[in-house]
Structure formats: structure tokens, C-alpha cells
N, C-alpha and C positions, 0 to 999 in steps of 0.2 A: 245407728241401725234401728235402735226404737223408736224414732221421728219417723223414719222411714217408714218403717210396719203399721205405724201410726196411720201413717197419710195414707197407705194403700188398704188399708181392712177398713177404712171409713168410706161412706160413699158422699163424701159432700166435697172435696175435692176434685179437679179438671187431669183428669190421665193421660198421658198421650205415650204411646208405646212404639218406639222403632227398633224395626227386625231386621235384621241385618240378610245379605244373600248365605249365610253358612247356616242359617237353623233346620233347612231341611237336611241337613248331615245329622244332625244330633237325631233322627230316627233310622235307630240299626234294623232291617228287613233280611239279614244274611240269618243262618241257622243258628243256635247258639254254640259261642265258642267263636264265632267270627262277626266279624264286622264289615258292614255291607252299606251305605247313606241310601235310603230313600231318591235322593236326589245329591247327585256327586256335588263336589265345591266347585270352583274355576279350572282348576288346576285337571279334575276328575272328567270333566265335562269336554274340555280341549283334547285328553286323551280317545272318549268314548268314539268324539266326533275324528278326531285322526285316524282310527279305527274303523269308522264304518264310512269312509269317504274311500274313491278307489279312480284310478285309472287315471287323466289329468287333472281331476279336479285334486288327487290326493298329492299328487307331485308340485300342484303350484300352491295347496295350504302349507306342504312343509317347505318350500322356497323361501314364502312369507313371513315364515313364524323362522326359518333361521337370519332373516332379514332385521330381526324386529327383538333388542336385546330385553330378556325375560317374558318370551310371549306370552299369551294362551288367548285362549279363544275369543274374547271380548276386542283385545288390541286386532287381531289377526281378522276377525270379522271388519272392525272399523276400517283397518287398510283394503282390507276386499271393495269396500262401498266407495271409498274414497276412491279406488282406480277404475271401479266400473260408472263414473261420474264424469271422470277426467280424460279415460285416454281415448275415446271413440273406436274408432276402425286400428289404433296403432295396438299391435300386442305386446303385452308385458307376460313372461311367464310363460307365454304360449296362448293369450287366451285374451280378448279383444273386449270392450264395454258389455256388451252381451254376453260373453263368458263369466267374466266380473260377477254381473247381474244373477246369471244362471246357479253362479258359485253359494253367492248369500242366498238367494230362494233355498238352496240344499241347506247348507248350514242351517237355516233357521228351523228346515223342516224336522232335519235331525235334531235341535237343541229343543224343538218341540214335541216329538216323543220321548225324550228322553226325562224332562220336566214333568209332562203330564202324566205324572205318576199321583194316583188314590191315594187318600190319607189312611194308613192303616186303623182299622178296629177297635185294636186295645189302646189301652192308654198311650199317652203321647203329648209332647211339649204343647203342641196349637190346641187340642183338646181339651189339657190343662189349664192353658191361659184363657180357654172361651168358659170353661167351668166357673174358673175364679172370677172372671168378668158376670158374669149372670149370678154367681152367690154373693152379691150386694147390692143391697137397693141404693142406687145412684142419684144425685141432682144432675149429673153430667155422665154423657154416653165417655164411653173409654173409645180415645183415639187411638186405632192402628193404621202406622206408616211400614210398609215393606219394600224392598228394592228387590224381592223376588220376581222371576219368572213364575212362578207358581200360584195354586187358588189353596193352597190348604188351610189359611183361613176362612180364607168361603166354605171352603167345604166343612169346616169343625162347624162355622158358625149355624149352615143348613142342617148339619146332622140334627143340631137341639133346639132350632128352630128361632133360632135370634136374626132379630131383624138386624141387617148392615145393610151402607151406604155406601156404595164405593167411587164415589165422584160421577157416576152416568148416569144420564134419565135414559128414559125411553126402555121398554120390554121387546119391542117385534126388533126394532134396528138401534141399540144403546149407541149413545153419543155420549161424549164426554163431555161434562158442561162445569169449564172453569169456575166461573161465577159461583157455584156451588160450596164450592173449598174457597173462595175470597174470605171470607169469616176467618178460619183458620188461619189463612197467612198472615191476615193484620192481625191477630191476639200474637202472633209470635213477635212480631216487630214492634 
């Protein structure tokens, strides 16, 4: 563990940090005395959206998901795409390539307001970790890798004003421009 403190309170070391999808749980937003995530887990997220889905499209997500042994929303979306790909004009569910299609548009919209939650104010894990990143002078930028739906590192990072790179060029219309990250992949291999 003093290696470790070693390597990270120095800045002449290469950092590379991945974040996994559950770190927007570790911010409680309920009143105190309860517990509430910022932004639900998988499991949180499959609920919210089975909740705010209704009428066919609610009867053929819960079809799917008893179809589908340990669902939640990630498997259950994937089979949505995969049958509005495959079955054209034939219905599955009740509900045809264009239903399928119409199904994911909702879902996503839903798993889009529900995500695009504010980073709160006070202190806070992405906060923290953008503080401790800018309280040392660096030879090497500190890499963050996240598999969230989320910008809350963008957002800590704009709050204090630090520059990041998030893999796209361009301002008016961003593209994604692999070549960018090539660096990155061959130092890993």
C-alpha cells in the first residue's frame, strides 16, 4: 500500500483510471437518513424504465425480460434490437420490426432522462477524483476510461475548469476520431 501512495501522490508516473457503470450510486441525493443513487445501477434502471413504460410496449418489455433468464435492461434492450432487425412485417409479442424499433427509441429515451442527472454541488466521488488529479503537477495527463452512460466527469472536470479529451474533434458537429486513442491502445499491448 506505500508503493501504491508512492506511485499516485507523485506526478511522474502514467495513470490510467477505470470507472466502472455503479459509481454514480455511491452519490446519495435522498434526504438524510435514506438512501437514494444519483443515477440507479442495472438492476435500478430496468425497474425505473418497467415503471414508466405502459400499454404494449410495457407488456412486451415484461414478455422479454421473463423470456431472458436474469434479465435487466441491457440484455432486454439488446433482444428489442435484435428482433426489430430480424423479424420484418412478422410479429413477435404483438409488435413488428417497427414496433421493435419504436420500442428501443422509448427505452433509450427513458434511460436518457433518467442518466442525465447534474452532478451535485457538495462534495462528491468525480469531484474528489478531478481535485486529486489537478493537485499534482504531472509529466502525464491521468487517463479516465468509464463504461457510463453519464458526463459526470465532464461535468466535475468543467466545473474547475480542466481541460479533457474525450476521444472527438470537432465543436459545431463532434466526431469521434479513433486514430486519436491509437496511442493509448498500442502502450496497452
Amino acid at each position: 500500500m506505500f508503493d501504491f501512495k508512492h506511485i499516485i501522490s507523485h506526478g511522474r508516473k502514467k495513470i490510467g483510471i477505470l470507472i466502472g457503470a455503479g459509481a454514480p450510486v455511491s452519490i446519495n441525493v435522498a434526504e438524510p437518513g435514506s438512501y437514494k443513487p444519483l443515477i440507479p445501477n442495472v438492476a435500478g434502471l430496468t425497474k425505473i424504465i418497467k415503471e414508466r413504460l405502459d400499454g404494449k410496449f410495457k407488456s412486451v418489455f415484461d414478455e422479454i425480460g421473463k423470456s431472458i433468464e436474469n434479465s435487466n435492461i441491457e440484455l432486454i434492450l439488446s433482444r428489442i434490437r435484435a428482433l426489430s432487425e430480424v423479424i420484418g412485417k412478422t410479429e413477435v409479442y404483438g409488435l413488428d420490426a417497427d414496433g421493435f424499433h419504436a420500442l428501443s427509441g422509448k427505452i433509450c429515451d427513458l434511460i436518457h432522462e433518467i442518466v442525465n442527472q447534474p452532478l451535485p454541488n457538495e462534495a462528491n466521488p468525480f469531484s474528489d477524483t478531478v481535485s486529486w488529479i489537478n493537485g499534482i503537477n504531472r509529466s502525464h495527463a491521468v487517463e479516465i476510461f468509464t463504461t457510463n452512460y453519464d458526463l459526470l466527469f465532464e461535468e466535475a472536470m468543467e466545473r474547475v475548469k480542466t481541460p479533457y479529451f474525450d476521444g472527438f474533434s470537432g465543436s459545431k458537429t463532434p466526431f469521434f476520431d479513433p486514430s486519436s486513442i491509437s496511442m493509448f491502445v498500442c502502450a496497452l499491448n
